[in-house]
N, C-alpha and C positions, 0 to 999 in steps of 0.2 A: 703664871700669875693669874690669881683668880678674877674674877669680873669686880669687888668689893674691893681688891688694892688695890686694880688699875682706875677704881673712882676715886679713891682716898687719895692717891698718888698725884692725879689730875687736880683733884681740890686739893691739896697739899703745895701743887705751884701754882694756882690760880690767885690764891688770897695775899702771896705778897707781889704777884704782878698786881693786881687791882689795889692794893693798898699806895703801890709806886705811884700806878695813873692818877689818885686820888690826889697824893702830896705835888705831882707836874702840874695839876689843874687848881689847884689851890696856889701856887708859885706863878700860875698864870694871873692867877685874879689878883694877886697882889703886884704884878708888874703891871696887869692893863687897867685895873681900878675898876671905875663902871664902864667904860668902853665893853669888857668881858660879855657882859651882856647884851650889850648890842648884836653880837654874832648868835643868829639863831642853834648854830652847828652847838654853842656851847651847852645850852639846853636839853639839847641829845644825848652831850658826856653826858650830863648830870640827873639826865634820867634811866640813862643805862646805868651808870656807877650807884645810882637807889637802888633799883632794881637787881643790879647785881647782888649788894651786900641783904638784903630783903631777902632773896632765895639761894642765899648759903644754906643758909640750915633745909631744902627742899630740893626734892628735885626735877621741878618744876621751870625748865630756864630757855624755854622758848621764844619768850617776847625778848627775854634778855639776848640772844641769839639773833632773834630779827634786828635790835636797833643797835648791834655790832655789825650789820651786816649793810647797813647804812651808813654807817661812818667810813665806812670807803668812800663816800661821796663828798667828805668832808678834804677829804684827801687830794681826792682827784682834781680841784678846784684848782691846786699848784702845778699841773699839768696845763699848759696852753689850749692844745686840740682837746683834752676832756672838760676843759671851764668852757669852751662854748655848748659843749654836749648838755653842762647844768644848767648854763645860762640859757638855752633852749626851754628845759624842763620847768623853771620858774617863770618861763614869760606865759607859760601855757598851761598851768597847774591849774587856777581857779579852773578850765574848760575842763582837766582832767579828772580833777575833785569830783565835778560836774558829771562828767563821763560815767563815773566811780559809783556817783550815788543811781544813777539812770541803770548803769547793768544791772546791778544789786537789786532795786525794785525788779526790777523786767526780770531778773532770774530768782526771787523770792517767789513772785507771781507764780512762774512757770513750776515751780520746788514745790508749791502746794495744790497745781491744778494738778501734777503727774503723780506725789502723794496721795490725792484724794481718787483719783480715777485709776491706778495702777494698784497702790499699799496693799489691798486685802489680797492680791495674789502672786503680785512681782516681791521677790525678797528683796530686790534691790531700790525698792520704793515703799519697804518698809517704814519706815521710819520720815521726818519734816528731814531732819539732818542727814539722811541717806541718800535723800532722792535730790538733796542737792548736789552730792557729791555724785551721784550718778549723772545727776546733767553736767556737771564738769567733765567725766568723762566722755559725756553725747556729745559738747563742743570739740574735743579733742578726738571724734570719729573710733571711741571703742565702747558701742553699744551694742544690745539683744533686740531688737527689734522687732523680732517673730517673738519672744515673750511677752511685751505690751501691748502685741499687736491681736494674741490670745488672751488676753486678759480681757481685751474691750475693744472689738475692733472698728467701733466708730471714735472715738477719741483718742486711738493710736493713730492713728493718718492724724487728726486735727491738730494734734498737739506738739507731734515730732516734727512736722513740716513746719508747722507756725513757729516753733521754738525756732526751729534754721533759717526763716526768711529772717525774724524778727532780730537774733542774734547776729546773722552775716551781712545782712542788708542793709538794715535798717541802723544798725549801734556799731558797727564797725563798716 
């Protein structure tokens, strides 16, 4: 089977599973009225189930991918030992949110001091969008270090150690 049936195929049983979800969550709002809404989880269907019929016709279905991957959490809630594991998550989300926005700066930072001092000779810091994905990989301990360290060898020490105090110390 070629690569082109096994997608047709796939989207061939995809559209009347998500047509079914559509008419269970519509049979929902009509048993639970406005209550429905009070559940944050319900807002997720219904923005996956957008999102899904939106990138039918593309193939593009990533985010849609991400917030089916989420809705296991919606699940898990009917599980005793997994609803404290959420009940955990929400008493401490604003701090995480928090967390979220603080690496993100701290690692934009770092994505365009190592861009700016590294790009014209590192390939791997080519690009704003490389070199961040490059520092993903330096947190996860698979970097060249002798390559940035030839490129500029006084802001290869400054940068790579200050990233790792900064990153392990200080934010985690």
């Amino acid at each position: 089977m070629s690569c082109l049936h096994y997608i047709l195929d796939l989207k061939s049983k995809s559209v009347p599973i998500s047509v079914w979800y559509t008419v269970e969550e519509l049979i929902e709002i009509r048993k639970s009225g406005w209550e429905y809404w009070g559940d944050g989880w319900n807002y997720l269907d219904w923005a996956n189930l957008i999102i899904l019929y939106a990138v039918y016709g593309t193939q593009h279905r990533a985010i849609n991918f991400f917030l089916i991957y989420f809705k296991i959490f919606k699940y898990l809630r009917f599980m005793p030992r997994m609803d404290s594991i959420l009940v955990t998550v929400h008493a401490c989300s604003f701090d995480l949110l928090l967390f979220v926005i603080m690496a993100s700066i701290v690692l934009f930072g770092f994505g365009a001091a190592f861009y700016v001092s590294f790009g014209a000779d590192v390939y791997e810091y080519r690009t704003l969008s490389a070199a961040h994905s490059t520092l993903a990989l330096i947190l996860l301990g698979d970097f060249d270090y002798a390559a940035i360290y030839d490129s500029n060898k006084v802001m290869a020490p400054l940068l790579f150690y200050l990233l790792q105090v900064v990153m392990f110390f200080i934010l985690l």
